[in-house]
ZAMARGU-4260 file (C-alpha; in steps of 0.2 Angstrom, whole numbers, plus 5000, padded with zeros to 4 digits):
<rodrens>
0) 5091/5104/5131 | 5072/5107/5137 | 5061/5092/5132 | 5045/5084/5136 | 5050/5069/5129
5) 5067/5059/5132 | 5071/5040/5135 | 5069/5034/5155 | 5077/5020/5151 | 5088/5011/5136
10) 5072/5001/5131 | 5062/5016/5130 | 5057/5024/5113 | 5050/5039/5121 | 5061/5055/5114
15) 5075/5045/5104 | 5079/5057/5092 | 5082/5070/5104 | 5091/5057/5115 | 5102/5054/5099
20) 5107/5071/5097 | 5111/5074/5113 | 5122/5059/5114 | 5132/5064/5095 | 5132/5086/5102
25) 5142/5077/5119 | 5153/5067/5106 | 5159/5085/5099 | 5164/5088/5117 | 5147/5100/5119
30) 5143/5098/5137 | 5123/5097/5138 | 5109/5095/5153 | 5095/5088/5148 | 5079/5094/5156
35) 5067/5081/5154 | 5053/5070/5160 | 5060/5068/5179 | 5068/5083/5180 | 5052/5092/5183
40) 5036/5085/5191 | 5025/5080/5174 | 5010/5074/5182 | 5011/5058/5172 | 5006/5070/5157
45) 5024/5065/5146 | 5029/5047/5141 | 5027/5035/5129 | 5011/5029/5136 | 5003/5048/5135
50) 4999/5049/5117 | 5010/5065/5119 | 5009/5082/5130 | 4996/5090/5123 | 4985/5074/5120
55) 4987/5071/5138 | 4984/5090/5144 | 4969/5090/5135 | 4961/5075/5143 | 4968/5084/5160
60) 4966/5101/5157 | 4967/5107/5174 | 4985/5102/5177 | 4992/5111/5162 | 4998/5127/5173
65) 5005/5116/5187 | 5017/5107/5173 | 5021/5124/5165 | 5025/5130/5181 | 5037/5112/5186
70) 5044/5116/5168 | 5050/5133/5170 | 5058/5130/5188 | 5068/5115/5183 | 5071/5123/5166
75) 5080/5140/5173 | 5088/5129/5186 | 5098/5122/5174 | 5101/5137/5161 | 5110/5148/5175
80) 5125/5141/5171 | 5121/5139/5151 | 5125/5148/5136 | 5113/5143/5127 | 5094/5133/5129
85) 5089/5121/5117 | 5070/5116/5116 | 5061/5106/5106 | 5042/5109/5101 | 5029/5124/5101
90) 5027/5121/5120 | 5046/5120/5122 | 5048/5140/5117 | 5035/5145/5129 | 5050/5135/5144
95) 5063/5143/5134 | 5057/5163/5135 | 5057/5162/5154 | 5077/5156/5156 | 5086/5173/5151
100) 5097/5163/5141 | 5100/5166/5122 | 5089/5149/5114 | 5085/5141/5100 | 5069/5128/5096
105) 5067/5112/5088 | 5051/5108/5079 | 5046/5091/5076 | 5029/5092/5066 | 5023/5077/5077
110) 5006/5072/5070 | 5001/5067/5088 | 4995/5084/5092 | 4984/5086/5080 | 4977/5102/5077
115) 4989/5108/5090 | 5005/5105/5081 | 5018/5115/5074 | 5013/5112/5056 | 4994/5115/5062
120) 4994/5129/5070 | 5007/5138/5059 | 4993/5136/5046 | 4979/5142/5056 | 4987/5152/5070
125) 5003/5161/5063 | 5003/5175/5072 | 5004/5163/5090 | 5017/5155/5081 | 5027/5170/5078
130) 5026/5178/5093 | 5029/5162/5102 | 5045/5160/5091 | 5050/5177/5085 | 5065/5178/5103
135) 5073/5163/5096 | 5089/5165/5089 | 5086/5152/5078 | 5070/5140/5074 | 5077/5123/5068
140) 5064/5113/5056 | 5065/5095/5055 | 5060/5095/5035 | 5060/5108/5021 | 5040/5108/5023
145) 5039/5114/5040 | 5054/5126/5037 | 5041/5135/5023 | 5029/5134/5035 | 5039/5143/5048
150) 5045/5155/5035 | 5026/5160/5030 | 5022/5163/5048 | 5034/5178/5046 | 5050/5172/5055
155) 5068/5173/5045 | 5080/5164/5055 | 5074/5146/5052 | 5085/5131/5046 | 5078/5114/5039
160) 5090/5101/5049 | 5081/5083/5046 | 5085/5069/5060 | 5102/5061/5059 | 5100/5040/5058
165) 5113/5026/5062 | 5119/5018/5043 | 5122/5000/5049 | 5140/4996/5038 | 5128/4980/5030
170) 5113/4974/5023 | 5106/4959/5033 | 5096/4947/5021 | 5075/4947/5026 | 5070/4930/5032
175) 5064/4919/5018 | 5047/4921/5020 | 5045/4940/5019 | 5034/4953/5030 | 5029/4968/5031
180) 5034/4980/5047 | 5023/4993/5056 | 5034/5003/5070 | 5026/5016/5078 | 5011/5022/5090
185) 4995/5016/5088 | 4986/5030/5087 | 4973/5038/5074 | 4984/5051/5064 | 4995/5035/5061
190) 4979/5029/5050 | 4977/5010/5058 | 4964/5008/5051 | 4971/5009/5036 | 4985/4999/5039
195) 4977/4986/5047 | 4966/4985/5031 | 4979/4987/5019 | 4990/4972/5028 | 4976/4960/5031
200) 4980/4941/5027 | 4996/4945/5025 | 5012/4943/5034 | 5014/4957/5046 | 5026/4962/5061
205) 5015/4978/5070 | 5028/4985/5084 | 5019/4998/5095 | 5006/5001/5106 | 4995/5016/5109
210) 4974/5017/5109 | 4969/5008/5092 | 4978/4993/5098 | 4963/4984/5097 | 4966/4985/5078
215) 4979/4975/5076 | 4977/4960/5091 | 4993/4955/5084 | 5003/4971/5088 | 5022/4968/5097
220) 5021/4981/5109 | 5034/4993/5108 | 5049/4986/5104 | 5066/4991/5111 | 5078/4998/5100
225) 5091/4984/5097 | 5075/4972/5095 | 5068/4984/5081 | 5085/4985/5072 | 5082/4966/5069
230) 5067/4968/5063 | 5071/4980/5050 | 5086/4966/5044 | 5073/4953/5041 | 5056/4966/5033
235) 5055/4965/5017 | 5046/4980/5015 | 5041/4993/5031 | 5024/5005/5029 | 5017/5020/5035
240) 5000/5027/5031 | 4998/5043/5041 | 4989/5057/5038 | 5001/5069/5048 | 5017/5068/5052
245) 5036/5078/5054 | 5051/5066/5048 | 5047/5048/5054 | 5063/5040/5062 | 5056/5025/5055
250) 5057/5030/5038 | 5077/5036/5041 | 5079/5020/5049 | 5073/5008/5037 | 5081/5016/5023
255) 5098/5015/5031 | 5093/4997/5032 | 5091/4994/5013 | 5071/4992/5016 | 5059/5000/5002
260) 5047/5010/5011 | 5028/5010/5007 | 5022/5030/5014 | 5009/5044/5011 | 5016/5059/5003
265) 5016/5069/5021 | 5027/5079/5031 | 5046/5076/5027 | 5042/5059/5019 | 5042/5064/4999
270) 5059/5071/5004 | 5065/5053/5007 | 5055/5040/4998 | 5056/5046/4980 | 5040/5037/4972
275) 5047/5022/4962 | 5065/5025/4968 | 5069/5020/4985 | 5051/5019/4987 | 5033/5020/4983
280) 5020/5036/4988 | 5002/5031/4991 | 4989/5043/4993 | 4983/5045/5012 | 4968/5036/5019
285) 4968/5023/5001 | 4972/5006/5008 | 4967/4997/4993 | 4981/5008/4986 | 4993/5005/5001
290) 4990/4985/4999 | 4994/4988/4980 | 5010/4995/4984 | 5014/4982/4997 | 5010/4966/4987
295) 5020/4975/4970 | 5034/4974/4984 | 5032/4959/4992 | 5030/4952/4975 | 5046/4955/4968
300) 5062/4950/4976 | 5074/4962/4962 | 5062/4975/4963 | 5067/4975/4983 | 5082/4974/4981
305) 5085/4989/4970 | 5072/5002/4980 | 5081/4996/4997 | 5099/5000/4989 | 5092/5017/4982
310) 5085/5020/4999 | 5103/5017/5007 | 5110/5028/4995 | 5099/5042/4998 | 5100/5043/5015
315) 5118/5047/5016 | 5115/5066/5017 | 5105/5060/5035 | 5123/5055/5044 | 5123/5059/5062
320) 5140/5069/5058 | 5132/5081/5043 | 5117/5085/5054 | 5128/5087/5072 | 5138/5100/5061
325) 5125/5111/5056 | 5118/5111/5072 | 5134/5117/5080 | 5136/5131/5066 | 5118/5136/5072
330) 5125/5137/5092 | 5140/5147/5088 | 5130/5160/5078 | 5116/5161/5093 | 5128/5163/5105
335) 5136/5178/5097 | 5131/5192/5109
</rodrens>
């Protein structure tokens, strides 16, 4: 499993969901070696505090060949004994196509790189795209809209797989007074601005960090996992306002916590929050329409209730055991000589 981005330690958010699938793919007995951040010299160009690879590389461009070339030596290092290489993003493929190995590629449609990302380029560069991913046995897309994307760059063998997401067995109750909860970077395709806007004067939990921290003063930091899990239990409604984005993990996870979910149509989101059902849809950059949402929520305790339950409802087709499956059909089928 080739990756730019994975957990150093069990408080670090950096790379969870592909930390979570390699954790459920070892479950099923599939014995995986990650090649991550440590495994080959990044030049402090991966992590959490990066703002992402490509963000990073372009504020130090001159180290780009020296990682690439730390990336391909640790990565085919670790394939010689592998039947088959797993990468995850655009720059993943281009590790991936120097290992001799059968692989496959994940892609994310993270919002951090900008013009650079899957979905981006894809749109304005899908000739790269398909040579880049044309050798893959198979490109696995993390929402419907990516997969389209993907398959109007000319490729065929592409699967939409979204993220799996822990279903806690029980809804906590939210504390009496009510808040609303930001989780994520801090940075500008997450729209801030906006949501520091949109949430002013009212109560707000921010957990994350990154460069428009200044914001919101009030920000957490990011928050360890098990520390966020509790703050879903007590939110009584959770927001996202960005302008790009694949298929938020903090969208899956609220909903499996019963929390409504305030969003912009982007991405993978319409496939989850269903405006008015588990949900409400604002459009992106409209924080007088974000607020609207928000107060409607906070507002109206039964109204809660009922988009929080939809929401658990809905995400049940997200189960870590549904989504470890299909990947394993994809692994037999690209391992097939």
């Amino acid at each position: 499993m080739f990756t730019t981005s994975y957990p150093r330690d069990a408080d670090d958010i950096a790379g969870r969901f592909v930390r979570d699938a390699v954790e459920h793919l070892r479950r099923r007995h599939v014995e995986v070696d990650v090649v991550g951040p440590g495994a080959y010299r990044d030049f402090g160009l991966t992590g959490s505090a990066s703002g992402g690879v490509v963000a990073a590389v372009r504020r130090r461009p001159w180290l780009a060949l020296l990682l690439l070339a730390s990336m391909v030596l640790a990565c085919r290092r670790a394939a010689r004994r592998a039947d088959l290489v797993h990468a995850n993003w655009l720059a993943g493929a281009v590790v991936a196509r120097c290992c001799g190995r059968p692989f496959v590629v994940t892609l994310h449609g993270s919002g951090s790189a900008g013009r650079f990302s899957d979905l981006a380029l894809a749109r304005r560069r899908p000739r790269l795209v398909r040579f880049l991913l044309k050798p893959a046995r198979a490109v696995i897309c993390c929402s419907e809209q990516l997969a389209e994307a993907m398959h109007a760059c000319g490729l065929e063998n592409v699967h939409a797989i979204p993220y799996g997401v822990e279903v806690p067995e029980a809804v906590a109750e939210e504390d009496d007074a009510g808040f609303v909860l930001y989780a994520g970077r801090l940075s500008p395709e997450k729209n801030i601005d906006v949501v520091a806007e949109a949430t002013k004067g009212l109560p707000r939990v921010i957990a994350g960090d990154g460069p428009l921290r200044a914001l919101v003063p009030d920000a957490l930091g990011f928050v360890p996992p098990a520390a966020l899990r509790e703050l879903y239990d007590r939110a009584a409604v959770v927001v996202l306002a960005s302008q790009m984005e694949g298929l938020p993990n903090v969208v899956l996870e609220a909903m499996a916590h019963g929390k409504p979910v305030v969003a912009t149509p982007v991405g993978g989101i319409p496939s989850l929050v269903a405006d008015g059902e588990t949900g409400f849809l604002v459009p992106v950059g409209d924080a007088a329409a974000l607020r609207g949402a928000i107060e409607r929520v906070l507002g109206d305790r039964d109204l809660r209730r009922r988009l929080g339950a939809a929401a658990r409802a809905r995400i049940g087709a997200y189960s870590w055991e549904h989504v470890t499956e299909r990947t394993l059909e994809i692994y037999a089928s690209a391992t097939v000589a």
